[in-house]
N, C-alpha and C positions, 0 to 999 in steps of 0.2 A: 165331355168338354167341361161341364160344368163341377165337375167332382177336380179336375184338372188347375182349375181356375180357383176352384175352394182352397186348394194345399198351395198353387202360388200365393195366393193371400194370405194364407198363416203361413207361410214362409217369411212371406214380406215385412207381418208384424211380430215377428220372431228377431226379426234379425234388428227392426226399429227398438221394441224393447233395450235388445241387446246392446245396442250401440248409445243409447240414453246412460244406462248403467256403466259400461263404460267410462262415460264422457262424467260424470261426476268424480272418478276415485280421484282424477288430479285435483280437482277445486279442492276437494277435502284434506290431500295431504299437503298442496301448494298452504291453504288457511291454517293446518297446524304447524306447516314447519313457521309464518312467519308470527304468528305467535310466539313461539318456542324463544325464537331470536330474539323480538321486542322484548319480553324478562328476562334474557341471558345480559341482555345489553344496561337494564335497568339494575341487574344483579350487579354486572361488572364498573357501574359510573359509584354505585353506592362505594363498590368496595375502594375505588383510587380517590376519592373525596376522603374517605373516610383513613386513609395512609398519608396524605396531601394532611391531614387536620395531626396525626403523632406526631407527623415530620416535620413539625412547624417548630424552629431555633427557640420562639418565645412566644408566650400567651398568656391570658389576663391571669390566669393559676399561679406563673410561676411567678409574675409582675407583683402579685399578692404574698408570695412566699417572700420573694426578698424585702417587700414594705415590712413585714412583720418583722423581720431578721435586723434592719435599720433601728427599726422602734426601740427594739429589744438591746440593742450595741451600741447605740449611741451616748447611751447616759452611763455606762464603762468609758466613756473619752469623755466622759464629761462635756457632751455636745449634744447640739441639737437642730435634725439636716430638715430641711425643706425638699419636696418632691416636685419635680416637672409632671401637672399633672396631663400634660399631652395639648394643654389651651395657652397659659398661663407663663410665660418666661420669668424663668429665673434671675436674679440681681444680683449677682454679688456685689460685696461692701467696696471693689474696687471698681466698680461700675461694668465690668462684662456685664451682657446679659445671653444667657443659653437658654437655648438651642438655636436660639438667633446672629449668636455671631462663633459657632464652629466655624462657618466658611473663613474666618478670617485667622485661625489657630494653626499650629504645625501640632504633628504629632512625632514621636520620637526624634525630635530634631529636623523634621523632612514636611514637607507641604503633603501629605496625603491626604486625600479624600475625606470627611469623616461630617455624617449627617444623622440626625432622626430617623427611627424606621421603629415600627410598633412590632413586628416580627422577627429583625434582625434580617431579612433577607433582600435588603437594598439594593441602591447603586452604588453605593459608597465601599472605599477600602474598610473602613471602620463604621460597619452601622450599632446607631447607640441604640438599646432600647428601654433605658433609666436613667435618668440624669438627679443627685443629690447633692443641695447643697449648705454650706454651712460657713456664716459668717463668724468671725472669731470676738471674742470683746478682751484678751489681754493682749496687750502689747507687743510691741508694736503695732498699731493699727494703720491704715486697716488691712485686715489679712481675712484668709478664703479658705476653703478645704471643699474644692468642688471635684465630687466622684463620678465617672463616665461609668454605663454597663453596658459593653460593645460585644461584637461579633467581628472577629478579622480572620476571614477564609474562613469563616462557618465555627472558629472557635470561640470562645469567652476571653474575652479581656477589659479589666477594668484598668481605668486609666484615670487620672486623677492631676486637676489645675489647682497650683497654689499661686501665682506668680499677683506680684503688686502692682508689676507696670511692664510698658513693651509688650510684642505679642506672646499672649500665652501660650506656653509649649507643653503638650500634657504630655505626663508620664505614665509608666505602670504603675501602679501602686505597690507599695511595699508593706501594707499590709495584710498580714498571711488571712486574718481571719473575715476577710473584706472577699480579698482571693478564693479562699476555699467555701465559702458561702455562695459567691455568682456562679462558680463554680459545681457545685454539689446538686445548684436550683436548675441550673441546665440538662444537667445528668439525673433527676427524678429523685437525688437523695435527699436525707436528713440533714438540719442545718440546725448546728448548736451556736449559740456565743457565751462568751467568756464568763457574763455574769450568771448562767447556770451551776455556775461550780463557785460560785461566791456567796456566802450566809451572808445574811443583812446586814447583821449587826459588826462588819469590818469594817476597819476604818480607811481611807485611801494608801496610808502607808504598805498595807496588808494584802491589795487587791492581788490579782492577775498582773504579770509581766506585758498585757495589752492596757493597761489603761495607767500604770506604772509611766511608762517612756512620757506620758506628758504631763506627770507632776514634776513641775521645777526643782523641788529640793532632789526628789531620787536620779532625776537626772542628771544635776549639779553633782552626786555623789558619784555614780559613775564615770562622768567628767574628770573627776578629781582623781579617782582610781584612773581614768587612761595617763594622766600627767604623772602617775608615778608615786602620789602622796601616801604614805603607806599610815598602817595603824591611826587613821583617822577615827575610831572610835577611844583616841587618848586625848583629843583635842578635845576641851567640854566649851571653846569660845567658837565651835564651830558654828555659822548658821549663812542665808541665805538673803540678799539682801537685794533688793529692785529698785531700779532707777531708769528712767524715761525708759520701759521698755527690755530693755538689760539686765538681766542678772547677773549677780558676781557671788560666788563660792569662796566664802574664807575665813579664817581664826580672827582677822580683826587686821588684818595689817594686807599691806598691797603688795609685800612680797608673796603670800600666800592665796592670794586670789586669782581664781578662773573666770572669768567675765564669757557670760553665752547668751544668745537668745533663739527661741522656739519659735518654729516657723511652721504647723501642721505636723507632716511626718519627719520634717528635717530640723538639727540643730548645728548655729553655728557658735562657734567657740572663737576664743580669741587667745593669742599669745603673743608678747610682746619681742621688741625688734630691739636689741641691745647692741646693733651695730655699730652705732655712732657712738658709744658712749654716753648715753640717755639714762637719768636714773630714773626707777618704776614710775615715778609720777610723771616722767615727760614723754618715756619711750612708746613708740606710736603703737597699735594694735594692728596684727595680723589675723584677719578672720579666715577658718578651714569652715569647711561645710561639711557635715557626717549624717545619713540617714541614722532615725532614730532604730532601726531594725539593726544594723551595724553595731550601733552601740550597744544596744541591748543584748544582741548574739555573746558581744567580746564581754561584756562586764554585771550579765544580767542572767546569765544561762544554765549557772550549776546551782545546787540547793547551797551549796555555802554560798557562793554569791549573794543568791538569794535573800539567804536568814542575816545575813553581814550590813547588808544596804537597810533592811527594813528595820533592823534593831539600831543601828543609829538615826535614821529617819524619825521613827519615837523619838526617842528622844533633843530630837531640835527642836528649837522655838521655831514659830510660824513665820514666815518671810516679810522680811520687815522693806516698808517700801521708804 
């Protein structure tokens, strides 16, 4: 009985061992798999933060890429822009002030949506994430050259107020090199301006066809080529002459003058109304409106153009006011 009683007992602590051992392997796989999890999980938040931070429209890098780009193009327009720097509203010389009164602007002709946003990924149809701007000091005053650098459906668009009075209605801008810059800063590329290709020592008659459209004389020369006046480099009374604002193109007499003025990127010209039988000093003036990119396309675009405008431009006298 007793030897009986001995092997039940190691039976008993046979089978306790056993069932101890047992009862540990799940703790131990249960504590590694939730391990495993906890870094799979830590692995996986890094990695959507970190696609969440490429896939961001805009950020202080590329904010800095296009300050530099301004710095750099502005004094080719012979301008000098002001930045919204995210505190601080802007003023223009017509008294808007942005980014505080977009709410009350249209954009392409239409009441759309269009607000601040530091990443471009708003509420808004047009979120801005740059605002530039630039009060004018010639004539007519006062005038503005305020640039938007928006996001519409997640694309780039700048857009651009000049207006004097009434609500301002912004437009695209028709400036390629303004375009292909917010542009290029979006997409990760290089961004050149104009004055990289220009030696110091030229003089404004000389520059780039972008800082060209807003000297008076080359534009009055252009002007004069779309009315027709041919061989203008036989005229030696030609020059350029300003009055409240107004400029007028001509040899000295008012049969021969083009009367315009610059507005930003737009010029308007003038041509007289001979209907009534009006002679040149009474007959009223009809103002057309033409972007400067227009004009320069038709009268500013081939190397003879080119060499044609800037060799008579030398030789003018300076505008006489």
């Amino acid at each position: 009985m007793k030897v009986n009683k001995l092997k039940l007992t190691m039976i008993l602590f046979s089978a306790l061992i056993l069932t101890g051992c047992t009862s540990e392997k799940p703790n131990v796989s249960k504590n590694s798999s939730q391990n495993t999890t906890k870094v799979s999980k830590k692995s996986s938040d890094k990695s959507t933060n970190s696609d969440k931070k490429t896939d961001t429209l805009w950020n202080n890098s590329k904010d800095k890429q296009l300050e530099s780009f301004i710095n750099q193009w502005a004094p080719t327009m012979k301008q000098n822009y002001t930045k919204y720097n995210g505190s601080r509203s802007l003023k223009t010389s017509t008294g808007t002030v942005y980014p505080d009164d977009l709410s009350n602007v249209t954009v392409l002709g239409s009441s759309s949506s269009i607000g601040f946003s530091k990443d471009g990924e708003g509420k808004y149809a047009y979120n801005v994430v740059a605002i530039y701007n630039y009060n004018g000091t010639v004539p007519p005053l006062p005038n503005h050259i305020t640039y938007f650098f928006a996001f519409h459906d997640g694309q780039p668009i700048v857009l651009v107020d000049q207006s004097r009075d009434g609500t301002p209605d912004l437009s695209e801008t028709q400036n390629n090199d303004v375009r292909s810059a917010f542009s290029n800063i979006v997409a990760g590329k290089s961004v050149n301006t104009s004055s990289n290709n220009q030696s110091s020592g030229q003089s404004s008659s000389k520059k780039s066809s972008t800082s060209l459209t807003h000297d008076p004389i080359m534009i009055g020369l252009m002007l004069r080529d779309m009315r027709g006046w041919d061989d203008v480099e036989m005229e030696p009374n030609l020059a350029v002459y300003e009055d409240d604002g107004m400029y007028r193109i001509s040899t000295g007499t008012l049969a021969s003058e083009t009367p315009y003025r610059i507005n930003g990127d737009t010029v308007t010209y003038y041509t007289k109304d001979f209907s009534n039988g009006d002679s040149d000093a009474e007959a009223p003036l009809i103002p057309h409106d033409m972007s400067l990119k227009e004009l320069e396309d038709k009268y500013y675009s081939t190397d003879s153009q080119r060499q044609n405008i800037q060799s008579i431009a030398s030789q003018m006298p300076d505008i006489n006011g």
